[in-house]
N, C-alpha and C positions, 0 to 999 in steps of 0.2 A: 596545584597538581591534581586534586581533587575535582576539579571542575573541569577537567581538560579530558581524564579518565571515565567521564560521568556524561560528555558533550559529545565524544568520537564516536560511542558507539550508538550515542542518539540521533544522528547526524547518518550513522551508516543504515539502522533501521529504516530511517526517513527515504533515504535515497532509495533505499531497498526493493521498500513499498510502492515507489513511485514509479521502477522498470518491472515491476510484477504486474500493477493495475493497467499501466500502458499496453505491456504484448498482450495481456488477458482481454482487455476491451478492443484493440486492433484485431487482436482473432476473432473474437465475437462479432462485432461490427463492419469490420474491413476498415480499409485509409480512403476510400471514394466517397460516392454518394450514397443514400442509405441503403445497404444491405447491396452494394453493387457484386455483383457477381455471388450472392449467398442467396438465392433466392430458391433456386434448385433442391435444396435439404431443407427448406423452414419448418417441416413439420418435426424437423430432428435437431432444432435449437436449441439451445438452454441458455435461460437470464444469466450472465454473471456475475450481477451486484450481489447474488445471496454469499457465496461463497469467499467474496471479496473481501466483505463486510466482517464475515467469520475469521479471517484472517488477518484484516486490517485494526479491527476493536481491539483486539488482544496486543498488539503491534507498540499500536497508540499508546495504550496503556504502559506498556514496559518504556516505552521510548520516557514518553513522563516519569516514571518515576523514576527514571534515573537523573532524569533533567532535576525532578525534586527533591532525590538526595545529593548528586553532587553542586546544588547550587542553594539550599538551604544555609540561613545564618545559624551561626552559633554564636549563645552568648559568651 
């Protein structure tokens, strides 16, 4: 029961993260060719791997340690 409680919300983290970094880079980059139709504002771009990274380390981290206390032995 402990490992199922410990696994769901790591599992929801993970998915989480992975429709935030998708629309954040699809808006950044576009689904074309490079920078198709973004080319008009470039001097008003911003990288979005800094903020990604801000978001996602921290993520990680929780997501693990839940994985590491509900899946820990005991003696």
């Amino acid at each position: 029961m402990k490992r199922m409680l410990a696994t769901l919300p790591a599992i929801a983290i993970w998915i989480g993260l992975f429709f935030f970094n998708a629309v954040n880079l699809w808006g950044a980059f576009g689904t074309g060719p490079p920078f198709y139709g973004r080319s008009v504002n470039m001097d008003k771009w911003v990288n979005p791997w800094p903020v990604l990274l801000l978001i996602d380390l921290p993520a990680i981290a929780i997501s693990y340690g839940l994985l590491y206390w509900g899946w820990r032995r005991r003696p």
